[in-house]
N, C-alpha and C positions, 0 to 999 in steps of 0.2 A: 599528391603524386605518390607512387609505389616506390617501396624501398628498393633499390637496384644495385645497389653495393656489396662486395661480398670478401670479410677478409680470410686471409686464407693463410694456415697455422703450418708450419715445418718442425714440431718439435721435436729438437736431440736430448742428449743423454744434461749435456752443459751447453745448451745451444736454442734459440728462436730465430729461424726465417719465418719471415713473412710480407707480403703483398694486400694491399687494400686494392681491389679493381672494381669499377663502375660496369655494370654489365649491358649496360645501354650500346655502348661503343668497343667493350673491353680493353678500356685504359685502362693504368695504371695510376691511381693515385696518390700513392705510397708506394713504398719499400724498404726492408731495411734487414737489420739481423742482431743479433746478443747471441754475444756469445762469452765464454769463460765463466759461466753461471757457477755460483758456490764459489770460485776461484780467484786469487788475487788479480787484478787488472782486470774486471770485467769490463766488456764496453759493448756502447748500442751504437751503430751506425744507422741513419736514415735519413730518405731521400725522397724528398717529397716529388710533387709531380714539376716539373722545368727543371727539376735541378737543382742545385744548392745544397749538396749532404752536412747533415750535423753529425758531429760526434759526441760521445758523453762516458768520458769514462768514472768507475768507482764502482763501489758493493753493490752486489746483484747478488742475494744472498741467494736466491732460491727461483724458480720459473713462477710463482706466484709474482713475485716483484720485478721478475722481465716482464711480463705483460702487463702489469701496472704502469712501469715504464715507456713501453710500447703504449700504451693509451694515451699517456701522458702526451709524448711525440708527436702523437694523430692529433691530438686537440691540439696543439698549439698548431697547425694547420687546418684548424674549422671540420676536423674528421675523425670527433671523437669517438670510443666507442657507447658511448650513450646516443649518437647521432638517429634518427628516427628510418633516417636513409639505409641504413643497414640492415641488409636483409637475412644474412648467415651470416655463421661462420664455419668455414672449410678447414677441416684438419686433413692433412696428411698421413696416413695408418698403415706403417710399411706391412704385415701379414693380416691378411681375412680369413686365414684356412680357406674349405669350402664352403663354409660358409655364407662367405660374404661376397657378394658376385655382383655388387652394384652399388652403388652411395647410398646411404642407410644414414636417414636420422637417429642422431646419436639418444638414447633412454638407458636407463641401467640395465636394463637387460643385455643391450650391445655394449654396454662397456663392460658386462663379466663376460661377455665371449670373448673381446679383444686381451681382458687379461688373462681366461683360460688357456689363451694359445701365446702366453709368454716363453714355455718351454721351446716353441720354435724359430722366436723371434727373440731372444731374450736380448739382444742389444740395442731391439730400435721400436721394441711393444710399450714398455716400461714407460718409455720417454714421451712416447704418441699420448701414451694415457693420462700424464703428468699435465702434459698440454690442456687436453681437451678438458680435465677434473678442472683447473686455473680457471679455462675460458668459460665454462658454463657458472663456475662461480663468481667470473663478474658482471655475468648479462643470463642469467639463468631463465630470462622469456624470450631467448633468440632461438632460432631453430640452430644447430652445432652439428654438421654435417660429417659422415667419413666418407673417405673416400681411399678403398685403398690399394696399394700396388700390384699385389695381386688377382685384383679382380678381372683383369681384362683377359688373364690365365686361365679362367675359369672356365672356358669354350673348349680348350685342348680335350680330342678325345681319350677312353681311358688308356688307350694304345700309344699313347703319347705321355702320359700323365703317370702311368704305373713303372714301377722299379720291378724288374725280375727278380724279386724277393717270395721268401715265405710270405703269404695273402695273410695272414692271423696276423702275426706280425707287424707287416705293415700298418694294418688297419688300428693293430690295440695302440701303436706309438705315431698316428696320422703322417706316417713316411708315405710321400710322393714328393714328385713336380708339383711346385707351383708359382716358380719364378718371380720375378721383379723387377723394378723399373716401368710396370703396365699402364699407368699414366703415360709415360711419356710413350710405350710403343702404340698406345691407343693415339696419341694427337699426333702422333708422326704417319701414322698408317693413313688416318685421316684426312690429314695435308696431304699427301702424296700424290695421294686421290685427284684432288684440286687442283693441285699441280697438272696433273694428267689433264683436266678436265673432265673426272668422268666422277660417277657413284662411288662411293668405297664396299657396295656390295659389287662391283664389276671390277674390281681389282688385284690381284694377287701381290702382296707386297714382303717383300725380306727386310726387315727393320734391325740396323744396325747399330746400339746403342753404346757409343763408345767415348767413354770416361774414366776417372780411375777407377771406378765400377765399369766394368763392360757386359750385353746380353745381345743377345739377337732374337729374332722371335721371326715365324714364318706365320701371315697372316693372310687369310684364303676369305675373300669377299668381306671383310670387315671384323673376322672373326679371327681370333688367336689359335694355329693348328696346333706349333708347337714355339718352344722358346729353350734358349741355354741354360739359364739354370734353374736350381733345382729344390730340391727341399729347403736351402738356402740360399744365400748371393755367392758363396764360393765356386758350383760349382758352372762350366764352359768356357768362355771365350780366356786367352791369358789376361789377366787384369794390372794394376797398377802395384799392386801390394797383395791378389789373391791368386791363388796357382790356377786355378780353373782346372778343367778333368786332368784327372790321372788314374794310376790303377790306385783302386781301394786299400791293397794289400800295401801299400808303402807305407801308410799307417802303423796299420801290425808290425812291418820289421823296422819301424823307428820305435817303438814299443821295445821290442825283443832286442834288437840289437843295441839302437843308439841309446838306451835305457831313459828316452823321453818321456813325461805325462801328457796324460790327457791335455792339459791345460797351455804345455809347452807344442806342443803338434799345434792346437789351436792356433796359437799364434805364428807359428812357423808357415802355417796354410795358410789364414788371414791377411798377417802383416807384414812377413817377410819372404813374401814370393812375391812371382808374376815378375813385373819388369824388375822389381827395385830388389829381387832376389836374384835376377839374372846379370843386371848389371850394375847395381847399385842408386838407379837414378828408375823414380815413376813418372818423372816431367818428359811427354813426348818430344818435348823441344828440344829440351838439354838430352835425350838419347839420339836426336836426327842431328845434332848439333856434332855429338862425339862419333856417330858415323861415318862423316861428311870428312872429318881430321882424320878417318884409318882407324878406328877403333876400333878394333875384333870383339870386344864382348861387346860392345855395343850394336854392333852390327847383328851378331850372334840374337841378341834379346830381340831385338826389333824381325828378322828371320822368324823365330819364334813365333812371335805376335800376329805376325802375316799369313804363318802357314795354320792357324790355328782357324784366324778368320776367312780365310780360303774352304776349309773343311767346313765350315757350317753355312759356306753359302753353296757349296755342293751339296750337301747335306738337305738344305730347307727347298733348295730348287727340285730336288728328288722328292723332295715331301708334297710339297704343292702343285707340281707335273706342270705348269705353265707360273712364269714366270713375267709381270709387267713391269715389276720394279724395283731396286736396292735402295733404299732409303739410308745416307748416312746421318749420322745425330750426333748429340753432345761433345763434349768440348774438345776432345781429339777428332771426332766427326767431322765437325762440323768447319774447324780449323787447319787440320794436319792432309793436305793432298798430296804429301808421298806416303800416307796411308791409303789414301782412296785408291791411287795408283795402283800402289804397289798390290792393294786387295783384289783389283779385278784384271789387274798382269797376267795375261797365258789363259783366261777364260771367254776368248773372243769364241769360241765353238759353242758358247753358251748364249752368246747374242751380247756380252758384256763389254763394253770398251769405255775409256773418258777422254775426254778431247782435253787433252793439254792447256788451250786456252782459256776454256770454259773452268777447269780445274781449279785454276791457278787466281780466278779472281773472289775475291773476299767479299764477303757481304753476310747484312744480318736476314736475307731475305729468302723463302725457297727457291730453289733453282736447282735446274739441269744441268748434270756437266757432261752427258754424253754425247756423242756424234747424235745429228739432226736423224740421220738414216738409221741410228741403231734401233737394234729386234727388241731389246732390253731396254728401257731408263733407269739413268744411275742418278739419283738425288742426292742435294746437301737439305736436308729441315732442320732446321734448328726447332727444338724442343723449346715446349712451353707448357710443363707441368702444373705451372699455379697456372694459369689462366686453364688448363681442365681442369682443375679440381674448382676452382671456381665457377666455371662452365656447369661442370655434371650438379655442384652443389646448390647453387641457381635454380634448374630447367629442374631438382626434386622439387625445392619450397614452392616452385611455380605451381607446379603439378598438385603437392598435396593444396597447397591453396583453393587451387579450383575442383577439387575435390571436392573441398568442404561447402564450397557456395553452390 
């Protein structure tokens, strides 16, 4: 029998998610996470397939010994990773530059491209590589797949892609668009599709990616036109903890005036904006929660949030010139429908509406919540990031396989 197993690696700075999925069916046969890596209280959660999570807390000195750990875990469920059934392993690669425009067997030649472009990604390159170095040195004859978030960006034309900057410039310090979250706007666009019942080259879809990371992305027959953000994750939609656009220059006069560093801006844009700089709370709950009580900054923030998301779906529907679908996603997406609401409130001349009913019921499954008759369809998809990076990291080992015979 062929290997059809594929685990699939998330690695943070002090952090391991990961997923074992069987690609026959794509279940899940694990799951789990470590986190507090280097730190006191580390601990592994993991959840095998029915259920039953263990926990394990102590030292975790280093991500060498979370994924030893993590192996450890899968064997005592008959799914070690010595198992013959596994056919990859899938990492996770938050920046590709241009690079990297498709899931690419990991060799050291891609892994000094992925570390050459640490300057642009220096919070979450570091950590991808840390991973993938671990994994290949405890199964160094498996194929160790990237897959990474900006690859699905890589379609956007340069007209979409370029900054109105000096072009030298740009080019010596690789400033552009190249967004992120692409996995998931690639299996949401995807699903949509489905949902629809139609091809995903016969669809125009608005992908709404909204978490304490938030992006949107305008996707025209299966391909990426344009997306919110930007050379990094800061800049577009307001986010949970990041300001999303503003003018450049506020920068400089926190410089000049507020006599901030470099380092202090960063985190001021980063981690203390967006909601939890507007009103102190980045949990959507707890801000619809203090709305609902007369809260004026709460209300205030959440205004904010809506009017930002409103701009980029006028924005993307101008870009795309026909419109089939809003796809919402992730965990305010996919949960919060007086976001959905309130996002497509006052855009019925666009074909946009959501039926209240439809809205209001939960589920982990695709679905429509607009009127049966509307011009438009509005989606909830829940995203499934591992299982594409599993997916794409799969359908290459397939591929070069039969290459080779």
């Amino acid at each position: 029998m062929s290997a059809t197993r594929v685990l699939v690696l998330n690695s943070g700075s002090s952090s391991v998610k990961y997923q074992l999925l069987d690609m026959r069916d794509s279940s899940r046969l694990a799951m789990g996470l470590v986190e507090r890596i280097g730190e006191e209280g580390s601990r592994l959660r993991h959840t095998p397939q029915g259920g039953g999570s263990r926990e394990w807390t102590g030292p975790i000195a280093d991500h060498d010994a979370a994924l030893k750990a993590v192996a450890e875990e899968l064997s005592k469920d008959g799914l070690g990773l010595d198992s013959p059934e596994l056919a990859a392993i899938g990492h996770r690669v938050v920046h590709g530059g241009k690079t990297f425009t498709e899931p690419t067997v990991i060799d050291e030649a891609v892994l000094a491209e992925i570390e050459r472009l640490i300057p642009v990604a220096p919070l979450h390159n570091p950590a991808n590589l840390t991973g993938i170095r671990t994994a290949r040195a405890l199964r160094p004859d498996l194929p160790q797949v990237a897959v990474f978030d900006t690859a699905f960006h890589t379609t956007m034309p340069e007209s979409a892609a370029r900054y109105a900057i000096d072009v030298e410039t740009a080019d010596a310090h690789r400033i552009r668009r190249y967004g992120f979250h692409g996995t998931s706007h690639a299996y949401v666009s995807r699903a949509t599709a489905k949902l629809l019942g139609k091809a995903p080259e016969e669809v125009n879809v608005i992908v709404l990616h909204l978490g304490n990371g938030a992006s949107a992305s305008a996707v025209r027959g299966g391909r990426c036109v344009d997306t919110s953000m930007g050379l990094t994750p800061l800049e577009g939609l307001v986010m949970g903890t990041r300001s999303g656009d503003m003018d450049p220059a506020v920068i400089f006069h926190l410089m000049r005036v507020g006599k901030m560093s470099t380092d202090e801006i960063d985190t001021l844009l980063n981690k203390k904006s967006g909601l939890i700089g507007l009103c102190g709370d980045n949990d959507m709950r707890e801000i619809r929660r203090r709305v609902d009580e007369g809260d004026e900054q709460a209300k205030l923030a959440f205004d904010i949030y809506i009017h930002r998301l409103k701009k980029y779906i006028g924005a993307y529907y101008a870009v795309l010139g026909r419109v089939d679908a809003i796809a919402f996603t992730a965990g305010v997406g996919e949960n919060a429908a007086r976001v959905r609401e309130a996002a497509v409130a006052g855009l019925e001349s666009l074909g946009l509406a959501v039926d209240d009913a439809l809205n209001a019921v939960r589920s982990d499954e695709p679905r429509l919540i607009s009127p049966a008759d509307a011009r438009v369809a509005v989606a909830v998809v829940p995203t499934d990031e591992e299982l594409e990076i599993a997916t794409q990291a799969y359908a290459l080992v397939e591929e070069e396989k039969a290459t080779e015979q």
